[in-house]
C-alpha positions in Angstrom: -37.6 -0.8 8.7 -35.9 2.2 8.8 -37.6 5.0 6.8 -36.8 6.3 3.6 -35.4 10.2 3.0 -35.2 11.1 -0.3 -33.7 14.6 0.1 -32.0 13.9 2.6 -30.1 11.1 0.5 -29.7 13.2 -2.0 -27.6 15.7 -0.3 -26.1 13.2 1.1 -24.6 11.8 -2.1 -23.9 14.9 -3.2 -21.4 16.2 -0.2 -19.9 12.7 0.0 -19.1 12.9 -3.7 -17.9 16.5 -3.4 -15.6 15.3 -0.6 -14.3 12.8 -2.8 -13.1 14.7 -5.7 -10.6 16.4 -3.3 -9.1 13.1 -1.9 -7.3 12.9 -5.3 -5.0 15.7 -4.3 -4.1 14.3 -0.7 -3.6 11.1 -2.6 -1.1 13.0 -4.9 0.9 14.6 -1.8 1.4 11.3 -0.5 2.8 9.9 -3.7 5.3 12.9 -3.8 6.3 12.0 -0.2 6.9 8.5 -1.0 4.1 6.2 -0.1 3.3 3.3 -2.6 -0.4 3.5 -4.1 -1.2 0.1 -2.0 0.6 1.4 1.1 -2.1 4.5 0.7 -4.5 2.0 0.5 -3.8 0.0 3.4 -3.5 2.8 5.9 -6.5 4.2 4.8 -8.9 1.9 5.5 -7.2 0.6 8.6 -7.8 3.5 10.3 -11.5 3.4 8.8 -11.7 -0.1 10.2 -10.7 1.0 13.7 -12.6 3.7 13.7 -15.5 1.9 12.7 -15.7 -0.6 15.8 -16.3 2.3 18.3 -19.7 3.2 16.7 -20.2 -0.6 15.4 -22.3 -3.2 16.5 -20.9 -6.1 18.3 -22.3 -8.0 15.6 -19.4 -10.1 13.6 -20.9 -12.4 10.6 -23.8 -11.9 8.2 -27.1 -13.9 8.7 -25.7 -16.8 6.1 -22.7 -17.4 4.3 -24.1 -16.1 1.1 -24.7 -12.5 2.2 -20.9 -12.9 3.7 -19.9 -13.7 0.0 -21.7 -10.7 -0.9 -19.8 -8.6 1.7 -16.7 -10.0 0.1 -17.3 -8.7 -3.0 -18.4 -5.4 -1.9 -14.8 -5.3 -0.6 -12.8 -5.9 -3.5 -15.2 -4.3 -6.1 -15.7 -1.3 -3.6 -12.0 -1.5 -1.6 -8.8 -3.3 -2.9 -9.6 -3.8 -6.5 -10.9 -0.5 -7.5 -8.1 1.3 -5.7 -5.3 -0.9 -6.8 -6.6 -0.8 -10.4 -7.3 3.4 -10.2 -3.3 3.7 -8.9 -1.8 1.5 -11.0 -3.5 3.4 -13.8 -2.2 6.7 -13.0 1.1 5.2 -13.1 0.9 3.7 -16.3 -1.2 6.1 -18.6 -1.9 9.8 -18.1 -3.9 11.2 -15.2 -6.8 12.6 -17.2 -7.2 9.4 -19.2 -7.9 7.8 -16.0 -10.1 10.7 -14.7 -12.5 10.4 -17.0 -12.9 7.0 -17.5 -13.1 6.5 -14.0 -16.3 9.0 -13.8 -18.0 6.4 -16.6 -18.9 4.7 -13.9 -22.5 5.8 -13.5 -23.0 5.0 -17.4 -21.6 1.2 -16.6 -23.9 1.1 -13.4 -26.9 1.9 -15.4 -25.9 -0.3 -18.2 -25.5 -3.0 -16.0 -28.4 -2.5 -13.9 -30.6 -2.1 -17.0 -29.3 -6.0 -18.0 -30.1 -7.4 -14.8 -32.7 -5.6 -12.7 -35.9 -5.9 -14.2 -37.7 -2.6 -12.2 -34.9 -0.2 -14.0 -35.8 0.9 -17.7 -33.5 3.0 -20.1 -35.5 6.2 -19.8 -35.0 9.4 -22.7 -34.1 11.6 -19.4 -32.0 8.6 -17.4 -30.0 8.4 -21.2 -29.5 12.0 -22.3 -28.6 12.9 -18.7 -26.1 11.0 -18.1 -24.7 11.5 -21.8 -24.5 15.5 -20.6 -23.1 14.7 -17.7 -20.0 12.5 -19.2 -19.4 15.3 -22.0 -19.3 17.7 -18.9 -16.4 15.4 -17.9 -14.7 15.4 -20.4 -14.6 18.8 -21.0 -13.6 19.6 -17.2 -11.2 16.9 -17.3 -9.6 17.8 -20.4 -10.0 21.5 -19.9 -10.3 22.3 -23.7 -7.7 20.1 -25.2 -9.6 17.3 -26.6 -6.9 15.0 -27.0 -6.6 11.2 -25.9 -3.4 9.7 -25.3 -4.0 6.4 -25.4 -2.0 3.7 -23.5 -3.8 0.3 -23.6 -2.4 -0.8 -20.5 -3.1 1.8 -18.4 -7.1 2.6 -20.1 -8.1 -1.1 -19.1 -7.3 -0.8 -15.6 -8.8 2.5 -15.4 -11.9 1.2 -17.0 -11.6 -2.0 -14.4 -11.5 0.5 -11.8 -15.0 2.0 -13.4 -16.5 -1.1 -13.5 -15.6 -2.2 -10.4 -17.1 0.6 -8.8 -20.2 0.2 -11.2 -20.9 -3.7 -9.5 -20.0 -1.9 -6.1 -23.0 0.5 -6.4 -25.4 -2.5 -7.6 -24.4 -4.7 -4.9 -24.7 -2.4 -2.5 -28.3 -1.4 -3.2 -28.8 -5.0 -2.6 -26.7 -5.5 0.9 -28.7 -2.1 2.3 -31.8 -3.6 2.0 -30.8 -6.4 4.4 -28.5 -4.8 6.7 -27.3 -0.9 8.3 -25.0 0.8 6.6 -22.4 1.0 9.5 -22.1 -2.9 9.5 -21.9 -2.6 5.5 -19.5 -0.4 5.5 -17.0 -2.0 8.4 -17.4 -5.2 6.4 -16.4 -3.3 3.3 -12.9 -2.0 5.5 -12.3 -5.4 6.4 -12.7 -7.5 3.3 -10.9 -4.7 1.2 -7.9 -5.0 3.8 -7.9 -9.0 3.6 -7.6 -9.1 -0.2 -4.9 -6.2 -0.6 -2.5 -8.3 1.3 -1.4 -10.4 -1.7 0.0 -7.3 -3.4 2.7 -6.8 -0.9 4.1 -10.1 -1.5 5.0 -8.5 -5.1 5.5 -5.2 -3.9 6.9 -5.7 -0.2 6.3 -2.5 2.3 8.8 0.2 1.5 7.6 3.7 3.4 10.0 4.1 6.8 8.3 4.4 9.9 10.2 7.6 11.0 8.1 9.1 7.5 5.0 9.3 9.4 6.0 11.7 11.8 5.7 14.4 8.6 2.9 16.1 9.0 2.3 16.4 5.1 2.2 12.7 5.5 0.1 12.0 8.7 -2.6 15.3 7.8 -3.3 13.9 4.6 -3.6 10.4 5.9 -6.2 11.1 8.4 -8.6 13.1 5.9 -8.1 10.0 3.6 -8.3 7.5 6.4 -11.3 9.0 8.7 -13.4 11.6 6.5 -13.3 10.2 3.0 -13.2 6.3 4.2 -14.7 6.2 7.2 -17.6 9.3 7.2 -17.8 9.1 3.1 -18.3 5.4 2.8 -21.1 5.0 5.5 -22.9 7.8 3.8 -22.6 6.6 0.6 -23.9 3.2 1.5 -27.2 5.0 3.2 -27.7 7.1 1.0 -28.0 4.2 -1.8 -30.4 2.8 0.5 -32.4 5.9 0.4 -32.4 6.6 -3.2 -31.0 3.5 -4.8 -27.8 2.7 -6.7 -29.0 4.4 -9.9 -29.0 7.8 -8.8 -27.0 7.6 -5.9 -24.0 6.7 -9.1 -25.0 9.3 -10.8 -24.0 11.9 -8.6 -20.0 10.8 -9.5 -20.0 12.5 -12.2 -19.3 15.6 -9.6 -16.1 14.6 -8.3 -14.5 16.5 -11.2 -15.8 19.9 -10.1 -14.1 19.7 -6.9 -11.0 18.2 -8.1 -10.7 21.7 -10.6 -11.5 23.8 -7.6 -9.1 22.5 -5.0 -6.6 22.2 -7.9 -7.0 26.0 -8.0 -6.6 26.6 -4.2 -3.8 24.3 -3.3 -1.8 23.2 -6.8 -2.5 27.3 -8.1 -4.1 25.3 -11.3 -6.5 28.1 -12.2 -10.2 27.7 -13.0 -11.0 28.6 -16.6 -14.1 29.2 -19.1 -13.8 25.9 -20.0 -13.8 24.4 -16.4 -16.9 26.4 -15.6 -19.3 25.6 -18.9 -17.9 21.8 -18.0 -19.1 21.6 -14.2 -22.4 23.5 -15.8 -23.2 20.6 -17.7 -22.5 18.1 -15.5 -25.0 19.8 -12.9 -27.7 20.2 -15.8 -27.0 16.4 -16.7 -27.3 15.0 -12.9 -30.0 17.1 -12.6 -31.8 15.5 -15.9 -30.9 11.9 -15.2 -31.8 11.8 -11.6 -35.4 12.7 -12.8 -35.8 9.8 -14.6 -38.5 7.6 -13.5 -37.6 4.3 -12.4 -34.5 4.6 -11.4 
């Protein structure tokens, strides 16, 4: 059994997190060039998948079928169907709606795992942690203007997408403690690949070939495809195994900090008062939550 690292995980979380609030403005470079949300998608995690298999086992199926259905899973509530769900919501409702419902996410995963894992109870610290966190947010998110424009459509997917990534975490805590998290995550590429193919028969391949040879395009596709699929999803997945899903999940409610500063650097959206006190209490909430007990 491989042995357990608690900081180590922790940091862990915390940089893969960090790298992922900035993949929302490669993603939004690539809209502008063109790409359709699943075409983003598809590319990204096939070059995760191939990159995968030159640092991956030779190893091909799970010890039983049952721990392959839970690999399947892991796929669309980790790959295709969080994804498709987050996209599609951007282009239905407004982009801050989805942002923070998105970052509920650690709220549904401890809601969930409190209902079905026995060993996790609703601590004070676990509760108003994650309560601080979420207001921080929403106040980074919204940036002062505390206004909801709601779009029923476009709220449900973005709270699909939450909860996918909610049964994702769970699942995952589950899978690590069976198997390593390189085989995890290649499984994860695979299955999220397999079950995003039904899209395109609805929305067949549009991009042009001759697009790729952009390098707004291809630059931004290879961060997306090899540092925040491949590197970040392997580290997420060990670093749930070193911590657990609880904690691990909390550590999303980050990704809006980095989102506001890379913003700033490459959109020239500056960082305000309100940013700042916002990203304040979302450290001061992790911070609280993760020292829960039995979590």
């Amino acid at each position: 059994m491989e042995s357990k690292s608690p900081r180590l995980g922790h940091l862990i979380a915390i940089t893969t997190v960090l790298c992922w609030g900035g993949t929302f403005i490669n993603t939004k470079f690539l809209l502008l060039g063109g790409l359709q949300p699943q075409e983003i998608f598809v590319i990204r995690f096939l070059l995760a998948y191939i990159s995968i298999w030159f640092i991956s086992p030779h190893r091909l199926m799970c010890d039983n079928w049952k721990d392959e259905a839970l690999m399947l899973l892991l796929g669309i509530s980790g790959g295709s169907m969080y994804f498709l769900s987050e996209n599609m919501a951007v282009g239905i409702t407004y982009v801050n709606n989805v942002a923070f419902i998105v970052c509920t996410a650690p709220l549904l995963t401890t809601c969930i795992a409190i209902a079905m894992v026995k060993s996790v109870k609703a601590s004070p610290k676990l509760i108003i942690g994650s309560l601080i966190a979420l207001m921080g947010v929403g106040v980074v998110i919204f940036n002062g203007h505390f206004v909801l424009h709601l779009n029923p459509l476009g709220d449900i997917l973005a709270l699909t997408a939450a909860f996918c990534w909610a049964i994702y975490s769970i699942l995952m805590k589950r899978a690590s403690s069976r198997y390593g998290s390189i085989f995890i995550t290649r499984k994860v590429f695979f299955y999220g690949l397999l079950t995003i193919m039904p899209v395109f028969i609805f929305k067949p391949w549009q991009f042009p070939l001759s697009g790729f040879a952009r390098p707004e395009i291809w630059i931004n596709l290879l961060f997306l495809g090899f540092i925040a699929s491949f590197v970040c999803f392997m580290l997420w997945s060990w670093a749930i195994g070193q911590i657990g899903a609880m904690k691990t999940s909390n550590y999303v409610y980050l990704n809006p900090i980095t989102t506001v500063v890379v913003s700033a650097l490459f959109l020239n959206e500056p960082m305000t008062t309100i940013a700042y006190l916002g990203s304040a209490l979302i450290l001061t909430g992790v911070y609280i939550a993760n020292k829960a007990k039995g979590i």
